[in-house]
C-alpha positions in Angstrom: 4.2 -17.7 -9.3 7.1 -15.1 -10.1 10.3 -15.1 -8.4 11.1 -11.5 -7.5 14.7 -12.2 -8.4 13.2 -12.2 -12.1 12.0 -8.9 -11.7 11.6 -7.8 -15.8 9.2 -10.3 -16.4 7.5 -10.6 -12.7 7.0 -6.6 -13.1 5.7 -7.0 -16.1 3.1 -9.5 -14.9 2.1 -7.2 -12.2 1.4 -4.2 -14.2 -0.3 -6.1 -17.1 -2.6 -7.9 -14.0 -3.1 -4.6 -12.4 -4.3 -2.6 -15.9 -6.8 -5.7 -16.0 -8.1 -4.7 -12.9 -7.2 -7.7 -11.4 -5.3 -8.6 -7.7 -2.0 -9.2 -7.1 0.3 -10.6 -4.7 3.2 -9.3 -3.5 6.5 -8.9 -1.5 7.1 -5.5 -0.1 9.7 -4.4 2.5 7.3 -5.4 5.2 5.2 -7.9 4.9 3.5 -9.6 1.8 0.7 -7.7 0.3 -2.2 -7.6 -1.8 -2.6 -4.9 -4.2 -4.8 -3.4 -6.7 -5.6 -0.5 -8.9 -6.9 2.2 -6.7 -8.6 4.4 -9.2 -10.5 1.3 -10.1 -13.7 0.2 -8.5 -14.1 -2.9 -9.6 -9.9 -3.8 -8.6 -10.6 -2.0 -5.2 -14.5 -4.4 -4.6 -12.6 -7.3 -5.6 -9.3 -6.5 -2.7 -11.8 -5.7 0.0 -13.5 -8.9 -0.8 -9.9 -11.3 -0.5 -9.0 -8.8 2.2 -12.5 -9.5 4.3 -12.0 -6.1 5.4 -14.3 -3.8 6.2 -14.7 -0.4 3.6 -14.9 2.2 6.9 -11.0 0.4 7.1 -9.3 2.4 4.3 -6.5 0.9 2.3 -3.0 2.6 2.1 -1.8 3.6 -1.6 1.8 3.0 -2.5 3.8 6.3 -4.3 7.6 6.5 -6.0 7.9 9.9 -4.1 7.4 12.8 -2.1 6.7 14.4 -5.8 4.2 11.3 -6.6 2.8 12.2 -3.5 1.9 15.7 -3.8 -0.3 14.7 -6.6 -2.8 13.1 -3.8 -2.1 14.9 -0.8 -2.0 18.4 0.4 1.2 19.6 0.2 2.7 20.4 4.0 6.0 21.4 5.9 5.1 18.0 8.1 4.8 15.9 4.8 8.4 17.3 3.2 9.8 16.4 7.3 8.7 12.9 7.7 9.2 12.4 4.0 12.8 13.2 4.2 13.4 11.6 7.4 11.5 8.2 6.5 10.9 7.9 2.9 11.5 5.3 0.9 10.4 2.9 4.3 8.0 1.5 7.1 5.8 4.8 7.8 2.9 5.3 5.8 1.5 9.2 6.6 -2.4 9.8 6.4 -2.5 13.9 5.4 -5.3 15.8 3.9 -6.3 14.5 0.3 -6.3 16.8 -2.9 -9.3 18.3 -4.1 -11.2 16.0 -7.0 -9.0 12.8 -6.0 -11.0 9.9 -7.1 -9.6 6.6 -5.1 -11.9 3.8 -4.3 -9.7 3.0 -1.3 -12.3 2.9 1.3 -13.7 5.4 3.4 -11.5 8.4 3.2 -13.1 10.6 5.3 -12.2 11.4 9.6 -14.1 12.3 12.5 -13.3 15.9 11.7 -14.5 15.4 8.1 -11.7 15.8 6.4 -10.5 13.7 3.3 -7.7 12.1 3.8 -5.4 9.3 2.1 -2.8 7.3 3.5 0.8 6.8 1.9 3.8 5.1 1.7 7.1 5.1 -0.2 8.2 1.6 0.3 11.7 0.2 0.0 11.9 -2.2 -2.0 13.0 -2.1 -5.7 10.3 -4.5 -7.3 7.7 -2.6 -5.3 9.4 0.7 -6.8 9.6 -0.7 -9.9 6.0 -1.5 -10.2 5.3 1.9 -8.7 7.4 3.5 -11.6 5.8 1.1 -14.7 1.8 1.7 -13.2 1.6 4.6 -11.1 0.1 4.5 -8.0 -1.0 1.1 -5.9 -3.4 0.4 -3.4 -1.5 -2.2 -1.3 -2.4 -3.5 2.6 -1.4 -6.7 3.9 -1.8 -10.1 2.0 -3.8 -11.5 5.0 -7.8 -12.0 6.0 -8.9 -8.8 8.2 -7.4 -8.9 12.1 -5.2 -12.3 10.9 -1.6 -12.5 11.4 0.4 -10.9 8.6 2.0 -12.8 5.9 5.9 -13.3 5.7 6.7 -16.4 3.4 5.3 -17.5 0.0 4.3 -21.0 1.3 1.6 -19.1 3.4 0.4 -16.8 0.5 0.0 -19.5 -1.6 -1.7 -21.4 0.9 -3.9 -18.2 1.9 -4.5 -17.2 -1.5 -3.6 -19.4 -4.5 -5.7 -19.5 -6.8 -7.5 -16.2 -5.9 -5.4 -13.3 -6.8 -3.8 -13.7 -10.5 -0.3 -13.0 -9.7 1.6 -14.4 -6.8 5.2 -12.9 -7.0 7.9 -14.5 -4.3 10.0 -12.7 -2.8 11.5 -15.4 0.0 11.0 -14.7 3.9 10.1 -11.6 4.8 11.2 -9.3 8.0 7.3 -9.2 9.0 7.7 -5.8 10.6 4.3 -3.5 10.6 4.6 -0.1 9.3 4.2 2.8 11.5 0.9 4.9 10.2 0.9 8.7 11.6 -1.9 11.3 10.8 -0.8 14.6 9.7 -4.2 16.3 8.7 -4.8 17.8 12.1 -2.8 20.3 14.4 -0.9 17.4 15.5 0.9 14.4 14.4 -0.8 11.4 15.5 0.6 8.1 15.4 -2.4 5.9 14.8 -0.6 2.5 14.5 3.0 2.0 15.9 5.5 0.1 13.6 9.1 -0.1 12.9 10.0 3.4 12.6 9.7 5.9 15.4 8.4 9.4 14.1 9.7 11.2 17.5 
């Protein structure tokens, strides 16, 4: 286990873990997560599995910017808004995906079927500064499908020590949900209420 506060050498474990396509644990500026790399099936099989969750439940991918995040999504006047207003923090924004992205992030695809991908720009400087050193991450909460969310490194070690190959602590953490809105139809729709308010 890594102490964040060590943050060269706990990065670097991260990335190397990650480019091996393996699972990692870590703090974020919500809750503790899980994260892998998305453009890698095998990383992405192996998170579902720890995660228990089910692949029609896609997982969010963590960006360093609005810029990083026009490479995946569809550029838009509501992306630039909430962007501005919200990034880096809690609101991850589901918008229409790029043409030829290639994410093994779960299903990606809506009722209307349209491709989609959910995002976030999170604040926290060891998650931006393994965003920076790797590129983008999947990431969704370090906790079994529909249980209670992670906050301390005495429950992620206990949860999943000894199954992901980096555990990075980070101390207590606020525990606070991030708000997820859809932007890829006529209206913004907020599909999972967190900390921020989008109206």
């Amino acid at each position: 286990m890594f102490s964040s506060n060590e943050s060269e050498s706990a990065v670097t474990a991260v990335v190397e873990a990650l480019s091996r396509d393996e699972v990692v644990a870590i703090p974020t500026d919500t809750v503790y997560g899980l994260a892998a790399n998305p453009r890698s099936a095998t990383a992405m099989s192996r998170l579902f599995e720890l995660k228990q969750r089910p692949e029609g439940v896609p997982i969010a991918v963590l960006v360093p910017s609005v810029e990083g995040a026009k490479t995946i999504l569809q550029a838009s006047t509501r992306l630039d808004d909430l962007a501005d207003r919200h990034w880096p923090g809690a609101l991850t924004i589901v918008g229409r995906a790029q043409p030829n992205i290639e994410l093994h992030i779960g299903s990606t695809t809506n009722a209307d079927g349209i491709e989609t991908v959910g995002l976030r720009v999170a604040d926290h400087p060891f998650v931006q500064a393994c965003v920076d050193a790797f590129g983008p991450i999947a990431a969704t909460s370090a906790n079994v499908h529909g249980s209670p969310t992670i906050v301390s490194p005495e429950e992620l070690e206990a949860a999943f020590g000894g199954m992901v190959d980096v555990i990075v602590d980070g101390g207590v953490l606020e525990g606070l949900a991030s708000t997820v809105v859809d932007i890829s139809r006529d209206d913004i729709v907020v599909l999972r209420q967190g900390v921020v308010q989008v109206a």
